[in-house]
C-alpha positions as CSV (number, residue, x, y, z in Angstrom):
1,X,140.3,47.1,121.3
2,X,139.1,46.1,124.7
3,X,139.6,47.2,127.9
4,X,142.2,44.4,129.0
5,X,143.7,45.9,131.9
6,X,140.4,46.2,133.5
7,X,139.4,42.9,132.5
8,X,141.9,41.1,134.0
9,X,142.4,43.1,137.6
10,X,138.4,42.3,137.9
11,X,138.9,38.7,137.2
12,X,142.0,38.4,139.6
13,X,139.7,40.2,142.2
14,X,137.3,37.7,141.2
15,X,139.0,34.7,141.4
16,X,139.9,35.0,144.7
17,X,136.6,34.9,146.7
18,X,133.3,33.9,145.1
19,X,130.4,36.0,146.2
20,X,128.1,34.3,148.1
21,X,125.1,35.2,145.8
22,X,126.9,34.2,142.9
23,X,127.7,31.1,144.6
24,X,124.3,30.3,145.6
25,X,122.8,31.1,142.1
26,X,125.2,28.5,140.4
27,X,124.4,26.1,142.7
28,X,120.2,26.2,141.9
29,X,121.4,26.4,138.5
30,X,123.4,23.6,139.0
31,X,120.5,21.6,141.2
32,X,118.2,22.8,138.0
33,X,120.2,21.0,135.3
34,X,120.6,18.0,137.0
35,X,117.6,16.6,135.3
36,X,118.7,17.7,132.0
37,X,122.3,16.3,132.6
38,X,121.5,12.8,133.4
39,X,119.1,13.0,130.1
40,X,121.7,14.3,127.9
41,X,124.6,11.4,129.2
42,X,121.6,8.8,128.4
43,X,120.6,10.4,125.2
44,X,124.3,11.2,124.2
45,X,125.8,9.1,121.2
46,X,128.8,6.7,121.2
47,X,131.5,7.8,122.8
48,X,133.5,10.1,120.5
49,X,137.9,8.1,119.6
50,X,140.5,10.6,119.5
51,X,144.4,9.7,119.4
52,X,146.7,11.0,122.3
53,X,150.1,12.1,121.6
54,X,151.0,8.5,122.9
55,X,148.9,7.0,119.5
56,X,146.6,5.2,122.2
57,X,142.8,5.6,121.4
58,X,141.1,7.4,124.3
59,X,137.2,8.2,124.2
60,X,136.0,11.9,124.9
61,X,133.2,11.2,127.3
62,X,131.5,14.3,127.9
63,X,130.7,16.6,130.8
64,X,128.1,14.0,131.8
65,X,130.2,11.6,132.6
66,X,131.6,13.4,135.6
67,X,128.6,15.0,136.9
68,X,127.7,12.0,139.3
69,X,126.8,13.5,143.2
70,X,129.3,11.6,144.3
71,X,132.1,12.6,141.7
72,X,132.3,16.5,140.7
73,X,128.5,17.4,140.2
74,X,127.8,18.3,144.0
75,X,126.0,21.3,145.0
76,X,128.3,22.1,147.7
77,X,132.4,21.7,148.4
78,X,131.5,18.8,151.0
79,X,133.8,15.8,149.4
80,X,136.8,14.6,149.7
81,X,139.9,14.2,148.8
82,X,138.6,16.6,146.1
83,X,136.1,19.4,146.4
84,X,133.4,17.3,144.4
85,X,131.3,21.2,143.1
86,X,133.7,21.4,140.2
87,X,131.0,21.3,137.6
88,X,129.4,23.6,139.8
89,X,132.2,26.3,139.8
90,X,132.8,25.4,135.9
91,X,129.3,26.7,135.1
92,X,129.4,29.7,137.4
93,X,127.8,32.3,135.7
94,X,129.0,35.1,138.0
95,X,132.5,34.0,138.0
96,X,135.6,33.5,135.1
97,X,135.6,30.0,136.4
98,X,132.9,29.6,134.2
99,X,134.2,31.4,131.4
100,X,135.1,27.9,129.4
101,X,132.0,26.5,130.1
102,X,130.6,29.9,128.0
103,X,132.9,29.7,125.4
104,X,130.6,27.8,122.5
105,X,127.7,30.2,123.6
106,X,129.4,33.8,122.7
107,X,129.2,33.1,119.5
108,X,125.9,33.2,119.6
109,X,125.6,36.5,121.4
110,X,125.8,39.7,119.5
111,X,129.6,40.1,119.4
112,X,129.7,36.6,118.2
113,X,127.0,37.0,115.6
114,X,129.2,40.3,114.4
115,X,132.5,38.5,113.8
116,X,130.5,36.1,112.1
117,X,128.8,38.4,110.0
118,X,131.3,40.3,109.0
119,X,133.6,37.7,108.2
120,X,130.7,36.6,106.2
121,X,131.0,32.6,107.8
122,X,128.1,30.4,107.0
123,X,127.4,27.6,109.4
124,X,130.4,25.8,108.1
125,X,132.7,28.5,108.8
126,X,132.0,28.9,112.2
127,X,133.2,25.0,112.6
128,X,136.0,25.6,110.6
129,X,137.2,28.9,112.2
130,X,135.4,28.8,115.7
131,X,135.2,25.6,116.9
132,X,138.5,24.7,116.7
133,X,138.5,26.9,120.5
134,X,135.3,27.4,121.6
135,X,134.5,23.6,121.9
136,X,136.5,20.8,122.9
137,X,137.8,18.7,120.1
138,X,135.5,15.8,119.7
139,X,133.1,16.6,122.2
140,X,129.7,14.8,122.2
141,X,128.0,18.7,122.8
142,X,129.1,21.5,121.5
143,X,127.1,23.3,123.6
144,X,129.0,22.3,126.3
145,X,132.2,25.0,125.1
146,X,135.5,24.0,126.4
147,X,134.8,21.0,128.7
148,X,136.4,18.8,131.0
149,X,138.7,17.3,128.7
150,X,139.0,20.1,127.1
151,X,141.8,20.4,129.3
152,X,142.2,17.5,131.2
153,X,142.5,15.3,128.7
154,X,140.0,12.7,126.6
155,X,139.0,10.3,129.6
156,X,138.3,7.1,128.4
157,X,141.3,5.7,129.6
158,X,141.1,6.3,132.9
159,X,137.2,7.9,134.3
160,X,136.9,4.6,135.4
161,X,139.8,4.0,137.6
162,X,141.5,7.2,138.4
163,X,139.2,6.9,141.9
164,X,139.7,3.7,142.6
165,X,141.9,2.2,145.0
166,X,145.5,2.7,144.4
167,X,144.7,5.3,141.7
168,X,147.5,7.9,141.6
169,X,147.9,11.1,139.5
170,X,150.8,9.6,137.7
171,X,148.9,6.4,136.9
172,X,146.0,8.6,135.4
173,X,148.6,10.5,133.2
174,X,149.9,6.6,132.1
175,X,146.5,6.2,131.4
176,X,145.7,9.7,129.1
177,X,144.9,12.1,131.7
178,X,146.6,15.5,130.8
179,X,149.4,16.2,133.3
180,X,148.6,20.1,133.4
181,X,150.9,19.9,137.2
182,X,153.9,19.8,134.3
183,X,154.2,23.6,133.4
184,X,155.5,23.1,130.1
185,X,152.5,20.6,129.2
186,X,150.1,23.1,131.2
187,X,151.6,26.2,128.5
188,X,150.7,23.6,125.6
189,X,147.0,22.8,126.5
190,X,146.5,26.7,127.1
191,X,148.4,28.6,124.5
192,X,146.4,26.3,121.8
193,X,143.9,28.8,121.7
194,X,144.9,31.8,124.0
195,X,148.1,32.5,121.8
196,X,147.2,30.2,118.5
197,X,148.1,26.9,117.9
198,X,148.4,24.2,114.4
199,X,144.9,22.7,114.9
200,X,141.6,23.4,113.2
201,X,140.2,26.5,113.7
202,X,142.9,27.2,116.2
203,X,145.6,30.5,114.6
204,X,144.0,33.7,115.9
205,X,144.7,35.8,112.3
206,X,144.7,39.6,112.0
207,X,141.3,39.1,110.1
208,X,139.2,37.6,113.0
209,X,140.6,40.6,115.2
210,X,139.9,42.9,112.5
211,X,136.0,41.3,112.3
212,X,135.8,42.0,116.2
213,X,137.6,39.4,118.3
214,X,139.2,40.8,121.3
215,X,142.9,40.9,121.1
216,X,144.5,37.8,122.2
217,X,146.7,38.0,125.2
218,X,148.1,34.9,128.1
219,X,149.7,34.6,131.6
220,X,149.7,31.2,132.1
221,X,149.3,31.2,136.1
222,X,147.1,34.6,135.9
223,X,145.0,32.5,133.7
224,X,145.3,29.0,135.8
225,X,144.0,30.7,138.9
226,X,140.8,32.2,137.1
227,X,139.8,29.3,135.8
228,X,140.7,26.6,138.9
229,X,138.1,24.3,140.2
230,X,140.0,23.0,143.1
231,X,142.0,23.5,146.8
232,X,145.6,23.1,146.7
233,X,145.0,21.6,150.2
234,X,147.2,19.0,152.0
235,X,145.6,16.3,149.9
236,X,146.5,17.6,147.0
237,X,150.1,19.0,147.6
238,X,150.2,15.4,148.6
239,X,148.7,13.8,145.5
240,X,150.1,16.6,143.0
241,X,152.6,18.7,144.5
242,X,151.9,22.1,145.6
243,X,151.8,24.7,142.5
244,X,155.3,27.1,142.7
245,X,153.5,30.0,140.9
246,X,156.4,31.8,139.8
247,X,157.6,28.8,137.8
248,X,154.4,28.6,136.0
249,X,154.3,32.0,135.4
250,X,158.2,31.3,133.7
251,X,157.9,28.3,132.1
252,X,154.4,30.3,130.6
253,X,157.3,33.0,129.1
254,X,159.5,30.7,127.4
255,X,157.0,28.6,125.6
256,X,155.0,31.6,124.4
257,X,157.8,32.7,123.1
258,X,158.3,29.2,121.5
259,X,154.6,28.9,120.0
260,X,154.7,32.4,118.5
261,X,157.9,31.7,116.7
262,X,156.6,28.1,115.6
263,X,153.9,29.2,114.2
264,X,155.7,32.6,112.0
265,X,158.3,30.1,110.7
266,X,155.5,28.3,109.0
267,X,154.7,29.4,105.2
268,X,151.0,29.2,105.3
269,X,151.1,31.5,108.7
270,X,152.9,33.5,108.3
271,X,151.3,35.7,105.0
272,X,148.0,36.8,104.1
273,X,147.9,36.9,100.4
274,X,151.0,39.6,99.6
275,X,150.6,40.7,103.0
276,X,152.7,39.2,106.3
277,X,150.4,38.2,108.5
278,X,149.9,41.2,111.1
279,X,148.7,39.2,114.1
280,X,152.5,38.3,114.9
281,X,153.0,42.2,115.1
282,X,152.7,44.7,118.1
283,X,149.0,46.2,117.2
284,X,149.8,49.7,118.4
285,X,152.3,50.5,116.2
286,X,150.3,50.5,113.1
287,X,147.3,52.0,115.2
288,X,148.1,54.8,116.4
289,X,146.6,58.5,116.2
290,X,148.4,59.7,113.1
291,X,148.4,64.1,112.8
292,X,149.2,66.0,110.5
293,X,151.2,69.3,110.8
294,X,154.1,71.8,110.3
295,X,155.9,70.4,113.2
296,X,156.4,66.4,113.7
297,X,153.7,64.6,116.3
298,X,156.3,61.5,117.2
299,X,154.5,58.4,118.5
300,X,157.1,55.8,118.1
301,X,159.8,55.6,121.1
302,X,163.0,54.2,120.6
303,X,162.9,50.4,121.8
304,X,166.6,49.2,122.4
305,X,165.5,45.3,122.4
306,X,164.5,46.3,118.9
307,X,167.0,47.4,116.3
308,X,164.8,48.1,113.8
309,X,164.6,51.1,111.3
310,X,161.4,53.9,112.0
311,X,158.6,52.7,110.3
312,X,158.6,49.1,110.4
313,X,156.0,47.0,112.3
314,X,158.0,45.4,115.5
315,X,157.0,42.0,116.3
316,X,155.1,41.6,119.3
317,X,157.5,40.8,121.4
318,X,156.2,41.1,124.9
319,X,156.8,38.0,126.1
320,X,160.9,37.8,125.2
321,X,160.6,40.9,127.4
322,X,159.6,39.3,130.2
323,X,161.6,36.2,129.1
324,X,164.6,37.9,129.1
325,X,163.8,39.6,132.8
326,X,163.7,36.2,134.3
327,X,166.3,34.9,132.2
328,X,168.9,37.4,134.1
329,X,168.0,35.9,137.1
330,X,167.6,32.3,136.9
331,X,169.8,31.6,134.0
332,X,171.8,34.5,133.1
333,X,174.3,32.7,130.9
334,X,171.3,32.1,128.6
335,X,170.4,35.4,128.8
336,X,172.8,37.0,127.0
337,X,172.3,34.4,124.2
338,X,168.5,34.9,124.5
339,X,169.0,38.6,124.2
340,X,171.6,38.8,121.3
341,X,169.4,36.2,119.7
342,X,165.7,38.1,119.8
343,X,168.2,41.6,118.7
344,X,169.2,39.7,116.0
345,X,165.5,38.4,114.9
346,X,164.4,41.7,114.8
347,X,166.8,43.1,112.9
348,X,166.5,40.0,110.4
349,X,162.9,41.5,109.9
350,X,164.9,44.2,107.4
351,X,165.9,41.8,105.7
352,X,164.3,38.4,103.7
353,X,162.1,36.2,105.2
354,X,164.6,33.3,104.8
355,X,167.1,35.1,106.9
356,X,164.1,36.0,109.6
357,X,162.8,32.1,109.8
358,X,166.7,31.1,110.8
359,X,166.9,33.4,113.4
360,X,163.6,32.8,114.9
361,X,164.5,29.4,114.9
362,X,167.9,30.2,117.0
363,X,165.9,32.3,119.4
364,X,163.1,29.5,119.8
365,X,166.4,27.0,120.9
366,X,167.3,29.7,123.2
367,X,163.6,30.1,125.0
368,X,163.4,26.0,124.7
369,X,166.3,25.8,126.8
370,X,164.9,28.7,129.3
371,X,161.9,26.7,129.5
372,X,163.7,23.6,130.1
373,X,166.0,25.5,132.6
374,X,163.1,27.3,134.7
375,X,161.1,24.4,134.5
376,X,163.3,22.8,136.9
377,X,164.2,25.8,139.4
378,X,162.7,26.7,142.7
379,X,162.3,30.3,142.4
380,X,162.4,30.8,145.8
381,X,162.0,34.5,147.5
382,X,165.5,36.0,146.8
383,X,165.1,35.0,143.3
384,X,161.6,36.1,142.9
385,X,162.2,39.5,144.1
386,X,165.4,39.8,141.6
387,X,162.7,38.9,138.8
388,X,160.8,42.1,139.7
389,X,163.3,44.3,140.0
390,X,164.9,43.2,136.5
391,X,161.3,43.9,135.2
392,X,161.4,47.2,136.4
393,X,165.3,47.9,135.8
394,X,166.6,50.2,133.2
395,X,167.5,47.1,130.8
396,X,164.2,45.8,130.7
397,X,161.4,48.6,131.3
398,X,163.2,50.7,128.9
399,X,161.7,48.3,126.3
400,X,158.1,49.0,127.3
401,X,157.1,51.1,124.8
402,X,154.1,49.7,123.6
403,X,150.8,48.4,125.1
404,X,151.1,44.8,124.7
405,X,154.7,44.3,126.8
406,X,153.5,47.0,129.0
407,X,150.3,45.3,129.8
408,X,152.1,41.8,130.0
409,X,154.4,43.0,133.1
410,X,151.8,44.8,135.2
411,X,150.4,40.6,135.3
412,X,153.8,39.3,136.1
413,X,154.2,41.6,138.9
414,X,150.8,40.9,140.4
415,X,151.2,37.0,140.0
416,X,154.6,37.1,141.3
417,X,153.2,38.8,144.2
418,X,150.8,36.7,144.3
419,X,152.9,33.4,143.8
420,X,155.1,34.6,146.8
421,X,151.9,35.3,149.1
422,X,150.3,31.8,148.6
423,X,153.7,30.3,148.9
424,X,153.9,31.6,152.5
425,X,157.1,33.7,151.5
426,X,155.7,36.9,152.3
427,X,152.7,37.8,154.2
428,X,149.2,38.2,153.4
429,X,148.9,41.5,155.4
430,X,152.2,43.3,153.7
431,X,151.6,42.2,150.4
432,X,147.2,43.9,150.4
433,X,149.2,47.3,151.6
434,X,150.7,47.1,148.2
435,X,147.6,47.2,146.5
436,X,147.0,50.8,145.9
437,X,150.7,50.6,144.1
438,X,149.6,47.7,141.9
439,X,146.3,49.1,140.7
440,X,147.8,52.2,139.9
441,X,150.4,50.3,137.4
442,X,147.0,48.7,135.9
443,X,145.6,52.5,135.7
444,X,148.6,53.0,133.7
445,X,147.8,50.7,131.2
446,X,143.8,51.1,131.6
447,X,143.4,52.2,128.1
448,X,145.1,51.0,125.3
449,X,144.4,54.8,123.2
450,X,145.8,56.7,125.7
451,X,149.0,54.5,126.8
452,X,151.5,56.7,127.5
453,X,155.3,54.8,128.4
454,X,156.9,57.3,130.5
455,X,153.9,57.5,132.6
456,X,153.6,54.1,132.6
457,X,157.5,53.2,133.4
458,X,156.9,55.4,137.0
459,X,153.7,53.7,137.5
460,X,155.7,50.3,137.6
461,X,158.6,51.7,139.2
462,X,156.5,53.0,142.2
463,X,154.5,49.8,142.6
464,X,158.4,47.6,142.7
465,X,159.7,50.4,145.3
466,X,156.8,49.5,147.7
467,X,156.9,45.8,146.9
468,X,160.7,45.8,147.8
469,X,159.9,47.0,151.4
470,X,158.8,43.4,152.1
471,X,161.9,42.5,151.7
């Protein structure tokens, strides 16, 4: 099980300021591969045709296609209206902005070459279980991992004119290019293969973490700001609208929630042969230290989101925990639906699998129309600050008894934080005071073995006291 708390509160540091030698080791890498760009866009084959959800035909182009000087293959952020190094900073070695630009090449390094060999894949398998998230569908080069369009969107429809005079962001989204400034499309891109999604090689089953692949776990705006390539400057709050963090971070919640239950209503996903399929389950609650003795060694803590008999897997449910914290601020006649409805979908656990599929399906209407509802809302300071405290109220930190939800809300608190900082809604200054508090909520959750709740719960509750002095 890896370390994820660390993981993540390096990357956030990381994300924040490049190091300068980092910086200027990307760019001779950068200035190195040039050559071999231009050789691979003139050596590359046709063009590969995919269908966009609208059923127009759009070509993938490749990372090639974009690396022009004078488009996004600069060696320094001298352009305008856009930075123009974004190839640059999406093969950063040094950095998690270059973490998708990576992603086809792990497999080839030893943790990769372990999953694979004790999955026992042959070179087919690895397409068939790898590729479907550690390259971009239809990409011309493998090689390249998850590329441009990877995310933004097969560009065939508009490379050529979304530059050109009179382009506009929503004429390149007429034309095919991903709208990822829409949260709820944003969530859909991402969760594909940082939850699971239906696509090849593209549900994260208990067997590939069993073989070695790190627990999967998402933020949506945690995960957005380690991997941007770009200013959210004038121009582009112009262009794009600015980013409202704490809606992202929302509208990441609710379609989670909506993914995971999408996926566990479907037959084929939801078993393993005669077993359910444990990657929908909270991992620590079957591993745990297990003693032995004349007097009980209790691990499991009573959950009250859970009604659940002792002994049964829990779902992993740690995103209709934080769900349901915003959901009592920004739409708290849905949360009591939302919160009798995930209650309920537990408890259907103990019961058939016919009764559990209706009442995940109730629960995903319920986090549909959260999404829908913080979608469009402001969350502006007040509100924002009410999402932390409900996070670290009785009703909801109570149901932080196990890693995963634990884990989940130490990253909502930060990127709230955060969102409130970069939205000019608290100050800079204040909110670094606070970070000793923070990083001793990530302590708390440092190592998954030794994760203890009640430890944890003050940890959290220390870090919101200090964060509501800035109020």
């Amino acid at each position: 099980m890896p370390d994820i708390s660390m993981f993540l509160r390096r990357l956030n540091a990381a994300c924040r300021s490049l190091p300068a030698s980092g910086f200027a080791a990307a760019m001779l890498c950068l200035l190195m591969a040039g050559g071999a760009l231009a050789v691979a866009f003139a050596l590359s084959p046709t063009p590969v045709r995919a269908e966009n959800p609208s059923g127009t035909l759009r070509s993938h182009m490749g990372v090639a296609s974009c690396a022009g000087s004078t488009c996004h293959g600069r060696s320094v952020a001298s352009g305008t209206p856009v930075r123009q190094d974004e190839l640059l900073r999406w093969q950063e070695e040094s950095s998690p902005t270059g973490a998708h630009s990576r992603a086809w090449r792990v497999i080839s390094e030893p943790r990769g070459q372990g999953i694979i060999r004790r999955m026992g894949l042959d070179s087919a398998g690895v397409q068939r279980e790898c590729a479907g998230c550690h390259a971009s569908p239809g990409a011309l080069r493998q090689a390249d991992g998850v590329d441009c369009e990877g995310c933004h969107g097969n560009a065939g429809g508009w490379l050529a004119t979304h530059t050109t005079v009179g382009a506009s962001h929503s004429r390149n989204v007429a034309q095919g290019m991903t709208d990822l400034t829409n949260p709820r499309t944003r969530a859909g891109v991402c969760l594909d293969c940082h939850l699971s999604g239906d696509a090849k090689g593209q549900f994260i089953a208990h067997r590939i973490m069993a073989a070695g692949h790190p627990r999967m776990s998402f933020e949506m705006d945690l995960f957005s700001t380690l991997q941007a390539h770009h200013d959210e400057d004038a121009d582009y709050a112009q262009r794009k609208g600015k980013t409202n963090s704490m809606r992202m971070w929302a509208v990441g919640q609710a379609e989670a929630v909506k993914r995971s239950l999408e996926l566990f209503s479907q037959p084929g996903k939801a078993s393993d042969g005669i077993f359910p399929e444990f990657t929908f389950y909270d991992c620590h609650s079957c591993h745990r230290r297990i003693s032995d003795g004349d007097q009980p060694n209790l691990t499991v803590m009573p959950n009250p989101g859970r009604p659940i008999a002792a002994g049964m897997p829990p779902y992993n449910d740690e995103n209709m925990i934080l769900l349901l914290a915003a959901a009592k601020v920004m739409a708290p006649d849905l949360a009591v639906t939302f919160d009798a409805r995930s209650k309920a979908f537990h408890r259907a656990m103990g019961v058939g699998r016919g009764e559990t599929v209706a009442a995940a399906q109730a629960l995903r209407q319920t986090a549909d129309a959260l999404s829908s509802r913080m979608a469009g809302a402001s969350f502006g300071r007040d509100q924002t600050f009410a999402i932390m405290d409900a996070i670290a109220s009785d009703a909801i930190s109570e149901r932080f008894t196990d890693y995963e939800g634990s884990v989940q809300s130490v990253m909502a608190i930060d990127t709230l934080l955060n969102g409130m900082v970069n939205s000019g809604m608290v100050g800079g200054g204040g909110a670094s005071g606070l970070r000793i508090q923070v990083n001793q909520a990530y302590a708390a959750v440092r190592d998954p073995n030794g994760f203890q709740p009640i430890a944890f719960r003050r940890a959290l509750g220390g870090a919101i006291r200090s964060i509501r002095s800035l109020r």
